[in-house]
PAMI-11164 format. One record per residue (C-alpha): z, y, x. Coordinates in steps of 0.2 Angstrom, whole numbers, plus 5000, padded with zeros to 4 digits. Example, Ala and Ser with C-alpha at 12.3 -4.5 7.8 and 13.67 -1.06 7.14 Angstrom:
<sites>
503949785062503649955068
</sites>
This chain:
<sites>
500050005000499550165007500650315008499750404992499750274984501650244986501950484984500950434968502050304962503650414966502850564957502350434939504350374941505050554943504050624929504350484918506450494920506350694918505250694902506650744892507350894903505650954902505450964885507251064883507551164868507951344872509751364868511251444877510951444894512251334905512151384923511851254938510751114939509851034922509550894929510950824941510250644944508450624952507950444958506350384972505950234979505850214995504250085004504150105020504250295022503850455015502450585020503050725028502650875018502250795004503350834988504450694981504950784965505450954955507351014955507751114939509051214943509451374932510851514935510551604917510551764926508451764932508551634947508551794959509151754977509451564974509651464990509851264991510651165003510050965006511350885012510050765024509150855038507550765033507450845017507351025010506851124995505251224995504851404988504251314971505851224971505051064976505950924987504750895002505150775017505350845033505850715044506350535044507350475029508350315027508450175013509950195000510250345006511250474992510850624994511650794988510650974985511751124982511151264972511951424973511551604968512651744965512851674947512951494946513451354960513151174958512651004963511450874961511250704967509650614974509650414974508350344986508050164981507250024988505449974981505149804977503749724991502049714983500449674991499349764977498349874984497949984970498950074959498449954941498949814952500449904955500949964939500549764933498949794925498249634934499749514930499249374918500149414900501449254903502249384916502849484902504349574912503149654925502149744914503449854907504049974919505550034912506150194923508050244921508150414909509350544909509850644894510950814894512350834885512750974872510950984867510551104856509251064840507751024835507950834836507250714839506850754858506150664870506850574884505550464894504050364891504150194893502350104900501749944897499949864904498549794892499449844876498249804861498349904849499249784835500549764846502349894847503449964857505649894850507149954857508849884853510449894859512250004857511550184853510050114842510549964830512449974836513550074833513550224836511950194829510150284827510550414842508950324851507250284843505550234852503950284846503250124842501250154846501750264863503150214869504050384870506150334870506950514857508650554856509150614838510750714841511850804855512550664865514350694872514450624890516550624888516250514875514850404881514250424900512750264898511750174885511150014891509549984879508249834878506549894877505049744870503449754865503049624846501249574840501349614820502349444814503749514824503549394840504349494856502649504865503449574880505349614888506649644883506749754901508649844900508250044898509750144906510050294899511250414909512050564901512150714912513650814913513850974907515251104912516051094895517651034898519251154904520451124917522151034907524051054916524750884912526250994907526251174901527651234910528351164927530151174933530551184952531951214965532151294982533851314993533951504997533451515016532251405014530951375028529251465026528151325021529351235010528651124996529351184980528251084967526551014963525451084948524350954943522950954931521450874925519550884920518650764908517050794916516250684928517050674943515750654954515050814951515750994953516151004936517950904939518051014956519751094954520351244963522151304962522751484961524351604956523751744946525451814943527051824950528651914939529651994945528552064959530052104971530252084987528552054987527152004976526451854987528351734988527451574985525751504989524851364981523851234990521951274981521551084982523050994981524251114967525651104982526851284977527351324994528751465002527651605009529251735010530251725025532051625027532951785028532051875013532551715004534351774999534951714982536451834984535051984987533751954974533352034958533551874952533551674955532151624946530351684945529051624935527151594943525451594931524751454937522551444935521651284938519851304940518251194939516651214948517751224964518351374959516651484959516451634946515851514934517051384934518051354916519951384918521651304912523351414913525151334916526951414921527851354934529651444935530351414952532351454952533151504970534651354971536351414980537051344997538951375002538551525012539751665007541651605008542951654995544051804997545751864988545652014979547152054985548152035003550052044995550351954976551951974969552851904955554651854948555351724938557051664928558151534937557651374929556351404921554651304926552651374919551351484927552051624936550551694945548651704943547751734960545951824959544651794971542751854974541451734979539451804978538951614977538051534961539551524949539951354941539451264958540451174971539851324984540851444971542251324963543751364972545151264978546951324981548351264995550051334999549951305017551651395021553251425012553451294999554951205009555651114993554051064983554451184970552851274967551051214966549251324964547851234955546151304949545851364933544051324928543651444918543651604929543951504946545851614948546951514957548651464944550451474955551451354944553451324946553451164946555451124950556751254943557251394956559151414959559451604960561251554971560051444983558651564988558451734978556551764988555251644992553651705004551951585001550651635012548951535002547251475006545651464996544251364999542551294993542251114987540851104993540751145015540151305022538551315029538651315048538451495053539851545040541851525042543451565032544051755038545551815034545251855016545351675012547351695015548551795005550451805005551551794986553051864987554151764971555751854966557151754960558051814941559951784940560151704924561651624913561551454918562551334907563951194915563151074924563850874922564350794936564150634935562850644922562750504914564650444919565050264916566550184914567150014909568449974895569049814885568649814867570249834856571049954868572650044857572250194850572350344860571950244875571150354891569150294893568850444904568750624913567450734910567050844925565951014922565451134934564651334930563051344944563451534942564651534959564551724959565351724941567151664938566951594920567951454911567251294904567851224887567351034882566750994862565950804855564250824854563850654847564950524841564050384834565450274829566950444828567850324841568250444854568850644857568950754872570250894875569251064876570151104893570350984903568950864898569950704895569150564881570350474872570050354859570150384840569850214835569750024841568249994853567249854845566049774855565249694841564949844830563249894827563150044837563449964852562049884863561949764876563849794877563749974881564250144868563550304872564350464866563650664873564750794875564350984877565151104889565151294885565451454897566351604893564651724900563651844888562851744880563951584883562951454892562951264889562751104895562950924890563250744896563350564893564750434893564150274895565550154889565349964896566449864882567349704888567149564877568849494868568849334858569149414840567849324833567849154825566549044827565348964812563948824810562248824804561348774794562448774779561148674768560448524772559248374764559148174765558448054754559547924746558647774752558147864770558547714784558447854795560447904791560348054803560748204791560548364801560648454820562048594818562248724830563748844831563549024835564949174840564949364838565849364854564849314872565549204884566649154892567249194873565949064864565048924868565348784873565548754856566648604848566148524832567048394824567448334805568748414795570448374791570348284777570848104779569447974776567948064781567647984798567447824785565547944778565048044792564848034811564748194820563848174838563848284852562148364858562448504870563448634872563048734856562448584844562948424838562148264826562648254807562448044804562847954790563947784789563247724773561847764761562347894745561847904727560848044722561748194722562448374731564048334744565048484751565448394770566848504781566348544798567848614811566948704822567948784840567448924854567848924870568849074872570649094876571449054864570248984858569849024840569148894825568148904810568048774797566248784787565548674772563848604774562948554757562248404759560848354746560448184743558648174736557448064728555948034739554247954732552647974741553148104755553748224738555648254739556648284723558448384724558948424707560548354706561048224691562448214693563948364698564448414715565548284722566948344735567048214750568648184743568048104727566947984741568347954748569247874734567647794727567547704745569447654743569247574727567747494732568447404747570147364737568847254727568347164743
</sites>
């Protein structure tokens, strides 16, 4: 294949793909290429200043003084804006021509493809027009097509022209495929006697970016003739998409004295057109800056990447200095790599100035003073201090120590959080005869550390001077509570105990009268003088007022001063135990069934008011009465219980048994206590107790057993 024969065959393919641009509607103008996607095929070489194809490119404004730039030395654009090979070109290659004029800058891409081998050597052997008709796919030459988008009517347009070799005149040209019998359908159509491939409506290249169509040729039954061969049609993007922030506002922060260059945030937007054209280039820039001051250029913003950088210098950077601590940028993101042109998007980025610990606290004050009552405890002092840092942050929240003068623990300084003054609390009562004048010398602080370069001066300390207030303080108990140890029963008007109260006032002579306070039980009474407790009553330990052995009464002691002052104390009384309590058994009650084998009756227990050594061991034992050792058997357990048994089965019926039961105290003391014994009819685990017959005594047993064994 010669060389014209192959320029010829480039021109048929180019003119063919850009049929529709061509036939462009006037409509509004859109500046920049109109078509961005050119194809040749590439056999062996191409003739040096020979023209491969036409560019269309259009700035809207007249094309005066527009320039373009091939991005391969072996190519350039003529006067007529015609691509012409100047030099060797290779294979594959892509290659990019820029347009640009003081109104419009774009890009368009050139695809050099490689041309299938062919040994034709004319150009109807090359388009197919030799090949036998069972060759069907070689004789449609189905060039790619390219439509752009946001057309503007009439419709239908034109796109391409699709060839075919020997067509008779019966036969028709069909295309199918997603665009023309699938949805979105009808937005393609073929004219059916030419070939010529329309498009019916604007396409939208966002929406669909390719069509891959089948083009055939039928004979009139139908009967696909020739093909299918895929038609690709390729929407070419137009500029009509704006730059979108992923978010409309963007927060950031910077530490004041930051480095120049410090990377505050990253704005970040996007563009739906296609990326590999300037269209999706994006540019970066701050329009605004508010406030302006100390300078209108603090931040810069990488134009490529959206980086918001430090521009103003470390020292400039002074939260403490600036008009304020945050500062809003108008962000603008801006296609067509930012030329005159390009589409624009707007966000807000508000960058606020963050606090470091660089300014220490300082009193407001050198000397505090204050004075307070003996005795009493609270706030006594608020401390003020000034600190230029960010409030409510650890560089601004202080923290208070008394790091001199506070000998006995008496006073403490914490924080109050609401206006950061420091709170001198009394913590432990002051005794104005002890110390009258107390000197704190204080220190503030940060919770968070300085910076390095910044120290605590003398500011941070200040001295409080706390004055002492004499005050009527009532008598004081000593010992408080006082114990003392008595035996219960002690005779009335007995001595339990002294009471011994001192007046803290030792530079006032006053006088101290005694008086009850609480009595629970009225046992006791104190002489207003000199303080002794006598009793009023006997000391039981077994009343319920007293508790694990021990009665608690107060008493009050009153000074003479104006007013009179007072002060009370505890006696703790320890009550010994004496046996004056008898002891009892339990239960009282207790069940068996008249033809039981098991004769055991009941497990009694014997309890005692009094504690030991005045109760258990416990002994139980029958009663007097003569005759019942013949009936019942009582049977040591323990100390504190003992076995009910009975000798001989009993009729049906209720029995009072007499149990003797003694303590172990000395004297000892005993107790004798009936136990009802019910004897009760027992059929299929159901017990029945009411009684037949009258209560029998054990005496009435008694003399029923006698007669029974006089009968013997």
């Amino acid at each position: 294949m010669d060389i014209g024969t192959r320029v010829l065959l480039a021109f048929l393919v180019c003119q063919v793909a850009c049929a529709g641009a061509e036939e462009k509607e006037e409509g509004p103008c859109v500046p920049g290429f109109q078509v961005k996607e050119y194809q040749v095929e590439y056999s062996g070489g191409f003739q040096k200043g020979v023209p491969l194809l036409q560019v269309h490119f259009d700035d809207c404004a007249g094309n005066e003084g527009v320039t373009f730039e091939v991005s391969h030395p072996g190519l350039v654009v003529d006067g007529d804006r015609k691509l012409v090979p100047r030099g060797d070109v290779e294979n594959g290659t892509v290659v990019l021509i820029h347009g640009r004029s003081a109104h419009a800058h774009d890009t368009a891409r050139l695809h050099i493809t490689n041309a299938t081998p062919r040994s034709a050597e004319s150009l109807r052997e090359i388009l197919g027009l030799g090949q036998a008709l069972n060759r069907t796919k070689r004789s449609l030459l189905v060039p790619p097509m390219y439509v752009p988008e946001n057309q503007r009517a009439p419709f239908p347009k034109s796109i391409g022209k699709v060839i075919t070799v020997e067509k008779q005149e019966n036969h028709s040209f069909r295309l199918t495929g997603k665009g023309v019998d699938q949805e979105p359908k009808d937005v393609f159509s073929i004219n059916r006697m030419t070939g010529e491939v329309m498009v019916s409506r604007p396409l939208d290249r966002e929406a669909i970016a390719f069509y891959h169509l089948q083009v055939s040729t039928t004979d009139p039954s139908g009967k696909t003739v020739e093909g299918p061969v895929q038609l690709d049609v390729s929407v070419i993007d137009q500029n009509d998409n704006r730059p979108i922030f992923s978010e409309t506002r963007y927060a950031g922060e910077v530490l004041e004295g930051s480095a120049t260059g410090t990377t505050v945030m990253t704005m970040t937007a996007s563009d739906a057109d296609d990326p590999n054209t300037e269209n999706a280039v994006l540019r970066y820039i701050i329009v605004k800056q508010s406030p302006d001051k100390p300078s209108p250029n603090m931040f810069y913003i990488d134009p490529e990447k959206g980086d918001i950088v430090t521009v103003i210098s470390p020292k400039l950077l002074d939260r403490e200095t600036l008009p304020t601590t945050q500062y809003e940028l108008e962000i603008v993101a801006k296609d067509m790599a930012g030329s005159d042109v390009g589409l624009t998007g707007t966000a807000t980025a508000t960058v606020t100035i963050t606090d470091k610990n660089d300014h220490a606290p300082e009193f407001t004050h050198s000397l505090f003073q204050a004075s307070v009552q003996e005795g009493w405890t609270g706030v006594v002092l608020n401390l003020t201090v000034d600190d230029r840092d960010d409030p409510a942050t650890g560089a601004w929240r202080a923290a208070y120590s008394i790091i001199n003068g506070n000998t006995g623990h008496s006073f403490e300084v914490h924080t109050n959080p609401d206006n950061n003054e420091g709170m001198l609390y009394v913590v432990k009562p002051l005794d104005y005869e002890s110390t009258a004048f107390h000197t704190l010398l204080i220190k503030v602080e940060n919770e968070d550390p300085l910076v390095p370069d910044v120290g605590y001066g003398p500011s941070s300390t200040a001295t409080v001077h706390v004055q002492v207030l004499d005050v009527n303080e009532g008598p004081v108990f000593f010992p408080d509570p006082m114990m003392v140890t008595k035996r219960e029963n002690v005779p009335l008007g007995s001595l339990v105990a002294t009471l011994n109260a001192t007046d803290p006032d030792l530079l006032q002579i006053q006088s101290v009268r005694y008086a009850v306070l609480k009595d629970p039980a009225n046992w006791l009474v104190v002489n207003p003088v000199s303080g002794t407790v006598n009793t009023t009553a006997i000391l039981d330990r077994e009343s319920p007022f007293v508790h694990e052995n021990r009665y608690s009464a107060v008493f009050m002691a009153t000074d003479n001063g104006s007013p009179p002052a007072t002060g009370t104390g505890t006696l703790i009384i320890t009550l010994e135990d004496d046996n004056d309590n008898a002891p009892s058994v339990y239960p009282t009650v207790a069940r068996v069934c008249e033809d039981a084998k098991d004769l055991s009756v009941v497990m009694v227990g014997g309890q005692d008011k009094d504690i030991s050594p005045n109760a258990a061991p416990f002994r139980i034992e029958l009663g007097k009465q003569p005759g019942l050792e013949k009936m019942w058997k009582v049977t040591k357990v323990n100390n504190t219980h003992s076995q009910v048994t009975l000798l001989h089965s009993l009729q049906r019926a209720n029995y009072n048994l007499p149990l003797l039961v003694t303590d172990s105290g000395m004297p000892p003391l005993s107790n004798s206590t009936d136990i009802k014994v019910q004897v009760c009819t027992c059929k299929k685990s159901k017990m029945d107790c009411s009684a037949a017959d009258s209560t029998r005594s054990s005496l009435v047993l008694l003399c029923l057993l006698l007669l029974s064994l006089l009968y013997l």
